[in-house]
C-alpha positions as semicolon CSV with decimal commas, in nm:
position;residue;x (nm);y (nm);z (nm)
1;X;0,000;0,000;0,000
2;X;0,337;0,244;0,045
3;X;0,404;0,227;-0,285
4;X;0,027;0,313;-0,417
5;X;0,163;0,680;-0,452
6;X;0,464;0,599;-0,642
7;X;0,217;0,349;-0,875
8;X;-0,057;0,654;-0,893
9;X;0,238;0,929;-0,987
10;X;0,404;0,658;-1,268
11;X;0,035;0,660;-1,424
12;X;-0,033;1,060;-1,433
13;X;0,324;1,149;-1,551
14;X;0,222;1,117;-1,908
15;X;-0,189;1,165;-1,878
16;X;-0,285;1,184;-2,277
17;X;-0,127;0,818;-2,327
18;X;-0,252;0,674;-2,013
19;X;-0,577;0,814;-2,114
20;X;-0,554;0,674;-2,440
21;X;-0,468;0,327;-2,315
22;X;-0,718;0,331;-2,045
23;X;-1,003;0,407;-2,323
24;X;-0,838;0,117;-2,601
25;X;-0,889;-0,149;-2,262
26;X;-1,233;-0,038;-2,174
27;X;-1,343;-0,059;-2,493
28;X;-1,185;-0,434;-2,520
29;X;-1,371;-0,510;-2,210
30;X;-1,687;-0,368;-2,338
31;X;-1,723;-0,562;-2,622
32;X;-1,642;-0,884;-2,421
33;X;-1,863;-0,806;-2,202
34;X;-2,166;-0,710;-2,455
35;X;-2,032;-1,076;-2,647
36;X;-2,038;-1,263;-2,369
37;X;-2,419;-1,320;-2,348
38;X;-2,429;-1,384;-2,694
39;X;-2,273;-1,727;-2,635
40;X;-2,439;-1,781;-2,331
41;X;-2,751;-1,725;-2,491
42;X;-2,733;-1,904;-2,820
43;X;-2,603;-2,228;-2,576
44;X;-2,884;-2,129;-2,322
45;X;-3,187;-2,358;-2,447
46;X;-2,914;-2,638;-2,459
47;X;-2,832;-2,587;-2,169
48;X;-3,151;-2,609;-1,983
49;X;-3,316;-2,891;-2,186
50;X;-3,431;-3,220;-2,072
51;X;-3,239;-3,548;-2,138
52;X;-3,566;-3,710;-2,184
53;X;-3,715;-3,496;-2,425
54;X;-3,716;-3,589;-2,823
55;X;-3,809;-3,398;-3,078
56;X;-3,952;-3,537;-3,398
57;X;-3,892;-3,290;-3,701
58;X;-3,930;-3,318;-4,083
59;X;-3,625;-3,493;-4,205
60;X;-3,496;-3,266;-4,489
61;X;-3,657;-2,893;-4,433
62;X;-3,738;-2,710;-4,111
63;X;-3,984;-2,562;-4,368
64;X;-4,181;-2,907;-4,431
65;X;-4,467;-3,014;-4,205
66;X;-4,581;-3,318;-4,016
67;X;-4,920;-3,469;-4,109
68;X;-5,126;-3,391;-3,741
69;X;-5,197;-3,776;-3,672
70;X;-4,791;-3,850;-3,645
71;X;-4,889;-3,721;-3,262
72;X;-5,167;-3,983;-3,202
73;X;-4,921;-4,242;-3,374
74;X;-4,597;-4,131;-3,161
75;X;-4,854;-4,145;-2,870
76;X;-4,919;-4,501;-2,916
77;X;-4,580;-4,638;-2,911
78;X;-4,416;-4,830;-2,631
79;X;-4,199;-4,660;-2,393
80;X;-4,344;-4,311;-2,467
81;X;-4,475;-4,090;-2,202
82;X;-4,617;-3,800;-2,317
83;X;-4,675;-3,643;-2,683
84;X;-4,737;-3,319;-2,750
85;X;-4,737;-3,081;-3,066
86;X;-4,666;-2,765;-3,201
87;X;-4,683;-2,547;-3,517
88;X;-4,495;-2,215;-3,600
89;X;-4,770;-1,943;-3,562
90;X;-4,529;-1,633;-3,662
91;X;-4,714;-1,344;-3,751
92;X;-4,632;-1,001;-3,653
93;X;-4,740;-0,809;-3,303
94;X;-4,772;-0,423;-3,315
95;X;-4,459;-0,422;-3,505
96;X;-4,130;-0,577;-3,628
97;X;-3,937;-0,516;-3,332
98;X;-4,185;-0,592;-3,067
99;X;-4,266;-0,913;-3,274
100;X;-3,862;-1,035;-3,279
101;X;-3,919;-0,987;-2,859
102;X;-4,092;-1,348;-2,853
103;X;-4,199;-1,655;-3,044
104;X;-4,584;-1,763;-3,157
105;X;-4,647;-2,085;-3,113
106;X;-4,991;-2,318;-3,157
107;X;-5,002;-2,597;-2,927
108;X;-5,170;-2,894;-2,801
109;X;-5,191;-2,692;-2,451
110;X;-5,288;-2,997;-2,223
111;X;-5,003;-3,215;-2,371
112;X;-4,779;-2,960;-2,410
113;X;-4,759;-2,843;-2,040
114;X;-4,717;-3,193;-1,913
115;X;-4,411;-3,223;-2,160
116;X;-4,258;-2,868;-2,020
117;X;-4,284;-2,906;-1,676
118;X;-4,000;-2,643;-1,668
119;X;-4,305;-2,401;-1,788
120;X;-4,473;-2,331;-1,443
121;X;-4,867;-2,235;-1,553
122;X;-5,143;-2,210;-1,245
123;X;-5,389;-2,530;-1,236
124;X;-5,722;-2,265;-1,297
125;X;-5,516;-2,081;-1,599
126;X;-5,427;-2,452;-1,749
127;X;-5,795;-2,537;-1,764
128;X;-5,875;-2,223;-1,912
129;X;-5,634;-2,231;-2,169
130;X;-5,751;-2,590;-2,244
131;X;-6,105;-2,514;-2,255
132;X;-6,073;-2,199;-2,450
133;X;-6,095;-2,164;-2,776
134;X;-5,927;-1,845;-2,846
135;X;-5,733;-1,879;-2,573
136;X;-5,325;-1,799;-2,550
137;X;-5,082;-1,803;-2,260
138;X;-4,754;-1,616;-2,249
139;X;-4,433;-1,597;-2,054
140;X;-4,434;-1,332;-1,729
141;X;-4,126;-1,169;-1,876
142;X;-4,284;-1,038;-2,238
143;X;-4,619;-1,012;-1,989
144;X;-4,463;-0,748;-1,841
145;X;-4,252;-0,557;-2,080
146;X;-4,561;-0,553;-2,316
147;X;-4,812;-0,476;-1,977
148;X;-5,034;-0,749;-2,055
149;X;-5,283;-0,874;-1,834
150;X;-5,540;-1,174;-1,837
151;X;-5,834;-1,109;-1,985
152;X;-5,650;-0,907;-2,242
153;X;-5,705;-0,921;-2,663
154;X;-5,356;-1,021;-2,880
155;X;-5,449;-0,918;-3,198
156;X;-5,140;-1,101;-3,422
157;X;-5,132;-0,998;-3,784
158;X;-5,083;-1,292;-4,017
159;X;-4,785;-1,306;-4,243
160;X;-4,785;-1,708;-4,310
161;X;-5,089;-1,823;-4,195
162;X;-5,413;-1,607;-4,268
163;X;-5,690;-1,702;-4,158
164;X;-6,068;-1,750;-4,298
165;X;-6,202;-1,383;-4,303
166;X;-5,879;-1,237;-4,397
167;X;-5,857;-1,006;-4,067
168;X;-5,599;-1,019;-3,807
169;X;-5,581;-1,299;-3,554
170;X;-5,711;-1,239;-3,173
171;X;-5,602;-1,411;-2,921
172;X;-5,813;-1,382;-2,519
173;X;-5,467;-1,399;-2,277
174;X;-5,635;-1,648;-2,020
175;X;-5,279;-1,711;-1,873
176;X;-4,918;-1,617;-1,754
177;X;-4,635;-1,889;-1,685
178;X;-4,306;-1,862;-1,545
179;X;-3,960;-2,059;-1,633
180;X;-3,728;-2,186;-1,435
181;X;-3,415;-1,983;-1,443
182;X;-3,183;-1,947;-1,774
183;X;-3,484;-2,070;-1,971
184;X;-3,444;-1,853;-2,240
185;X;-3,597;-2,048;-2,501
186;X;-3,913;-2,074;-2,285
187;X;-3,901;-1,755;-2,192
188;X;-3,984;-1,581;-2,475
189;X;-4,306;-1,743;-2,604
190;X;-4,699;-1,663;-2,689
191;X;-4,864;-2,001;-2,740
192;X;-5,220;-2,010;-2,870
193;X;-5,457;-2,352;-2,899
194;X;-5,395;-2,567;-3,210
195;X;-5,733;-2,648;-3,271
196;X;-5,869;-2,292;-3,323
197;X;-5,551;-2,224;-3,507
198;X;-5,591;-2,487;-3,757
199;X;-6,002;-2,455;-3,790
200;X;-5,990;-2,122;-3,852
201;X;-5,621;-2,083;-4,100
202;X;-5,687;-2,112;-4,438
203;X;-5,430;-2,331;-4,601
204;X;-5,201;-2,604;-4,430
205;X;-5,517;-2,773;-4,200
206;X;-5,382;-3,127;-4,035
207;X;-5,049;-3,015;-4,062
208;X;-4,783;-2,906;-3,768
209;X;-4,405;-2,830;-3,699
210;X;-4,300;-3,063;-3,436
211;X;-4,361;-3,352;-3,220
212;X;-4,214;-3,304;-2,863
213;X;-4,232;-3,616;-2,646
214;X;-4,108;-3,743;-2,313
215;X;-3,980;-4,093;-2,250
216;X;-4,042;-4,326;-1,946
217;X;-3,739;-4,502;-1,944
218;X;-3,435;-4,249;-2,058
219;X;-3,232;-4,605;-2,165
220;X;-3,456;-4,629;-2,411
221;X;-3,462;-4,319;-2,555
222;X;-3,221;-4,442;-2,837
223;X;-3,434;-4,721;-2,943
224;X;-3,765;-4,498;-2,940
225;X;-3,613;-4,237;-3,155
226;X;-3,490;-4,535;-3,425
227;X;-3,833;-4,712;-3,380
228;X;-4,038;-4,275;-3,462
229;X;-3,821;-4,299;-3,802
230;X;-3,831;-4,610;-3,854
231;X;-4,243;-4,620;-3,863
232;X;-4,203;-4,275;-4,125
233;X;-3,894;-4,427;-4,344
234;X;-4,105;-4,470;-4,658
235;X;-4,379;-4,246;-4,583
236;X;-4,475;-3,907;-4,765
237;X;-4,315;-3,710;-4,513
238;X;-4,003;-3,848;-4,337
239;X;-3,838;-3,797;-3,994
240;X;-3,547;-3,738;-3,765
241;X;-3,583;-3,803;-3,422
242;X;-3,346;-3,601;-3,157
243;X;-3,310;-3,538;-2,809
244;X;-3,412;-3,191;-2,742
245;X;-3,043;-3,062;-2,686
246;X;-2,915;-3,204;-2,977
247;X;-3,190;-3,046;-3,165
248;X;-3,142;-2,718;-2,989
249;X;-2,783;-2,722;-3,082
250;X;-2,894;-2,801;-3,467
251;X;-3,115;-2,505;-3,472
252;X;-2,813;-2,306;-3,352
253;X;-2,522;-2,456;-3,599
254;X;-2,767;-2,375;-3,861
255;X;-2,598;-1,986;-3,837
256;X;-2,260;-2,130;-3,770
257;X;-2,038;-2,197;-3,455
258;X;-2,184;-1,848;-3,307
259;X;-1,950;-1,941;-2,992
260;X;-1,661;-2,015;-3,192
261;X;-1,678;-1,669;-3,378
262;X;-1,741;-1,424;-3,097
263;X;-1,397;-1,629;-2,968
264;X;-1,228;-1,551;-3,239
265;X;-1,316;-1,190;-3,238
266;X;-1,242;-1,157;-2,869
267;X;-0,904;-1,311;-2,925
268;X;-0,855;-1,080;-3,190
269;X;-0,932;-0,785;-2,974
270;X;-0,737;-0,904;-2,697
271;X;-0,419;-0,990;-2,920
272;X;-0,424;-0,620;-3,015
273;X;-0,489;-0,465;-2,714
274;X;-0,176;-0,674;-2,559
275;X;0,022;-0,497;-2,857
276;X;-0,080;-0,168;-2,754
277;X;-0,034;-0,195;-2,390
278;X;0,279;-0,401;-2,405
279;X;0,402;-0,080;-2,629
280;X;0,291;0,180;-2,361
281;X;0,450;0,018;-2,081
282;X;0,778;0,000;-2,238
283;X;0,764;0,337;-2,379
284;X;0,689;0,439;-1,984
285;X;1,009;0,245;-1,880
286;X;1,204;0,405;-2,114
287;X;1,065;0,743;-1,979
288;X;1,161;0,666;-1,628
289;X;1,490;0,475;-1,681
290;X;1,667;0,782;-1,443
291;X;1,400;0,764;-1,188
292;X;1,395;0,426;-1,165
293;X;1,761;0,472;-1,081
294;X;1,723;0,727;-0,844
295;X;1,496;0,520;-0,641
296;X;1,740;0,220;-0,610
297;X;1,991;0,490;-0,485
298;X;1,750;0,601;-0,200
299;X;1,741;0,212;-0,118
300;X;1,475;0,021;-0,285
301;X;1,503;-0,306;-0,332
302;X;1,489;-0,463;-0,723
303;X;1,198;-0,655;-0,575
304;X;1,029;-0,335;-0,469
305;X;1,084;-0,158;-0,820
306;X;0,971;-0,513;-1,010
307;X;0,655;-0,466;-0,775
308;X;0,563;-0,096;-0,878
309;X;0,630;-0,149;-1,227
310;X;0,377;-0,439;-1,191
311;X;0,164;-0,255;-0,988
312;X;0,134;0,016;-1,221
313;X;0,027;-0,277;-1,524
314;X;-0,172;-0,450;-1,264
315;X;-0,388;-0,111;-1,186
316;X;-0,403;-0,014;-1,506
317;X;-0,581;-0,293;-1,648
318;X;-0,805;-0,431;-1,396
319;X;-0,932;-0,082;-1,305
320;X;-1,023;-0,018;-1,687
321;X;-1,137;-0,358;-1,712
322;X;-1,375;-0,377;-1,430
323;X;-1,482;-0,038;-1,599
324;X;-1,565;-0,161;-1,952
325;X;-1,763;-0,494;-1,812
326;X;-1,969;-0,236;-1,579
327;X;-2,102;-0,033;-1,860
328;X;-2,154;-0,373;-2,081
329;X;-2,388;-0,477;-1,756
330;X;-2,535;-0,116;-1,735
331;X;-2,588;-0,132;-2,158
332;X;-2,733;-0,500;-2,148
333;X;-2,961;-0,398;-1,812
334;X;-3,122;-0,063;-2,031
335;X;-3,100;-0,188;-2,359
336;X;-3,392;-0,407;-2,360
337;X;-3,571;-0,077;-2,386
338;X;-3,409;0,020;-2,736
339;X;-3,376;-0,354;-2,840
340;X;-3,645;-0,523;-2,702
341;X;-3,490;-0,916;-2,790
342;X;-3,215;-0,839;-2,570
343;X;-3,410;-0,853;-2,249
344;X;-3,340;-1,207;-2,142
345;X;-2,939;-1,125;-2,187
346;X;-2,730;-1,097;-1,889
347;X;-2,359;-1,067;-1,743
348;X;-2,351;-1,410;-1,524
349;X;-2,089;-1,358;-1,217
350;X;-1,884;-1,643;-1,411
351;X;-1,861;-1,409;-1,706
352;X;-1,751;-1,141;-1,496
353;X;-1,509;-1,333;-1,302
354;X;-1,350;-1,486;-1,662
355;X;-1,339;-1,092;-1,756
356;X;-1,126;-1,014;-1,498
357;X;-0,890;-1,308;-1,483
358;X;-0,843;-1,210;-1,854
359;X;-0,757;-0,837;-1,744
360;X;-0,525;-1,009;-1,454
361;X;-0,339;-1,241;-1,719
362;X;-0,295;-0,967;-1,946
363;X;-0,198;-0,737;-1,708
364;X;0,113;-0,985;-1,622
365;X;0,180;-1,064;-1,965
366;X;0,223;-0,640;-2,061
367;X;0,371;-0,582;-1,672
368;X;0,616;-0,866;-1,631
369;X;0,873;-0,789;-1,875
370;X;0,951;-0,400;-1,817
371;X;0,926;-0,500;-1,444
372;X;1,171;-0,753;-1,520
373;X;1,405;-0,514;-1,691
374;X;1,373;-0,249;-1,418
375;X;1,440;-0,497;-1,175
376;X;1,746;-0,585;-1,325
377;X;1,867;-0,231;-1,371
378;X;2,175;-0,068;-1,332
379;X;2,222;0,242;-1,123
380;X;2,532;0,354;-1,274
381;X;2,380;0,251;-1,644
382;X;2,087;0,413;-1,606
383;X;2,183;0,741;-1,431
384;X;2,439;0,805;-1,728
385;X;2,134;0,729;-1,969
C-alpha cells in the first residue's frame, strides 16, 4: 500500500497516453462483455433442456410439415410418455421489433404443459387455456414488458398463416407462466390452442411443426427415436428423431459456430490490445529509466521496483477492465428498452469473473517484462542514460 503513490504518480506522468490506453482497454472489455451473453444465450436452451425430451422434425426442411396424426401415432408407441405438438404461428405483433421480442407458437396446450414441466402455468389458468378456444398463454417476462394482463385481446397480424375472413388474428390472454431460471428459449413465447388455429387458418389444416415427447425409461430413448423414423422411413413425409439438446444445438449450428466466432473476435481484440499496452509500458520504462535509478539509490530493493512497475500494469488494467464490463452490464440492463430481444441477456458472475482473470493475465503478460528489466537495472547505467 506504500508504494500506491509511487504506482498513482508513474500513471499521471504522461496523462494523454494513459488516457488513451485506459479508453483502447475499456473498450476491449466492453465488447467482451456485450459478447459474452451472446454465447451464453445461443447455448442457453441447450443448456436447460431435458435429457428425456425428443423432438420429432421433418427430415430434410425445417420448412416441411408433419401430417397432425404423427402425434396420435408417436402417442401409441411403447416406452413413450407423453406427446405433444406444435406449429410455428409467426405473424407479426404491433410491429417488427416488438414481434422479434418473442416466439408464436400453436399448441396442443394440455399435452404440451405436461411435456414442459420447466413451464410453471397455475392449475385454474391450465384449464382455461384448455377449454378456450381463443385462448393464448404467455411468458411473465414479455407479460410485463408488453403490460399485458389476463383477460386481455392479442391481436397477431398474419404473415404465413391467414386465416378464414382475412382479418388479423385475436387471441383472449387467459394465462401467464413462469420458467425456471436461464430458460431462455421458454421464456420468450406466446402459445395459442392448435385447434382454433388450424379450424380457422386457411391453407395447411392437419399439418404441424413438431412432435415433442417425453420418454419413461431415458435407456430407451435411443431405441424410441430409431423405432419414430423407422415407422415414417417410406412415408410421404419423413423424420429425424433427436433429443431436445441435440436439436437445440442443430437449430443453432444452422448460423454457424456463433460461440466459436465471438472467440475468435475476442481473441482478436485481446491480441491487439496486448500490442498496444505491451508498447505503452515500455515506452513508460524508457521514460523513467533515471527515476527508476534514483529510487534504487535512495534504497529500494529490485523486488520493490519489479513490484511498482507491476503494480502500475496491474492497476491499469483491472481498473479499466472492471470499468468496460460495468457499462456492458449497465448497456445490457437498459438496452432491452431500445432492443427489445435483448431482455433475457445478462452478465452471469462467471462471465464477470473470466473478464477479470483475462484483465489479470494480461496485465502480467504487458507488466512482467519492463518489471523484469527495471528490476534488473543498473544504477550507474541508467543514471548516465
Amino acid at each position: 500500500m506504500k508504494f500506491f503513490g509511487l504506482v498513482f504518480a508513474s500513471l499521471r506522468r504522461k496523462p494523454i497516453r494513459t488516457g488513451l490506453t485506459a479508453a483502447s482497454l475499456m473498450v476491449a472489455f466492453l465488447l467482451f462483455g456485450l459478447l459474452e451473453p451472446v454465447v451464453q444465450a445461443f447455448s442457453g436452451g441447450a443448456a436447460v433442456s431435458s435429457e428425456n425430451r425428443m423432438w420429432v422434425s421433418p427430415r430434410h426442411s425445417i420448412s416441411d410439415m408433419l401430417p397432425v396424426r404423427y402425434h396420435q401415432q408417436i402417442q401409441r408407441l411403447d416406452g413413450v410418455d407423453v406427446a405433444a405438438h406444435q406449429t410455428w404461428f409467426g405473424g407479426v405483433y404491433i410491429d417488427a421489433v416488438s414481434s422479434s421480442a418473442f416466439t408464436r407458437w400453436a399448441v396442443t396446450p394440455r399435452e404440451f404443459m405436461q411435456v414442459n414441466p420447466q413451464l410453471e402455468l397455475p392449475l385454474e389458468q391450465l384449464d382455461a387455456f384448455i377449454n378456450t378456444r381463443t385462448g393464448a398463454i404467455v411468458s411473465r417476462n414479455i407479460a410485463e414488458r408488453f403490460d399485458m394482463k389476463v383477460g386481455d385481446k392479442i391481436p397477431i397480424l398474419a404473415d404465413i398463416w391467414h386465416n378464414e375472413d382475412g382479418s388479423q388474428w385475436e387471441f383472449d390472454l387467459v394465462g401467464i407462466y413462469d420458467v425456471i431460471e436461464g430458460d431462455s428459449v421458454g421464456a420468450n413465447r406466446l402459445l395459442v390452442n392448435y385447434d382454433f388455429f388450424d379450424e380457422y387458418r386457411i391453407v395447411g389444416k392437419g399439418v404441424i411443426s413438431n412432435v415433442v415427447f417425453t420418454v419413461a425409461d431415458l435407456a430407451q430413448s435411443a431405441s424410441i427415436a430409431a423405432s419414430v423414423d423407422d415407422m415414417y422411413s417410406n412415408s410421404e413425409m419423413e423424420t429425424l428423431t433427436v433429443s431436445e439438446q441435440d436439436y437445440l444445438l442443430n437449430q443453432i449450428k444452422q448460423l454457424g459456430n456463433i460461440g466459436l466466432m465471438v472467440r475468435a473476435i475476442m481473441a482478436a481484440v485481446f491480441f491487439t490490445i496486448l500490442l498496444l499496452t505491451a508498447n505503452t509500458m515500455s515506452q513508460a520504462l524508457r521514460d523513467r529509466v533515471g527515476e527508476l535509478a534514483v529510487l534504487k539509490t535512495l534504497g529500494f530493493q529490485d523486488v520493490s521496483v519489479l513490484l511498482i512497475v507491476l503494480a502500475e500494469a496491474l492497476l491499469l488494467t483491472l481498473i479499466t477492465a472492471g470499468a468496460g464490463i460495468g457499462l456492458a452490464a449497465y448497456l445490457l440492463r437498459f438496452g432491452e428498452y431500445v432492443v427489445p430481444q435483448i431482455s433475457h441477456w445478462s452478465l452471469s458472475i462467471n462471465s464477470v469473473l473470466l473478464g477479470l482473470a483475462v484483465a489479470f493475465v494480461l496485465a502480467l503478460l504487458v507488466g512482467l517484462p519492463p518489471a523484469l528489466k527495471a528490476m534488473r537495472l543498473n544504477i550507474a547505467d541508467a543514471l548516465q542514460r
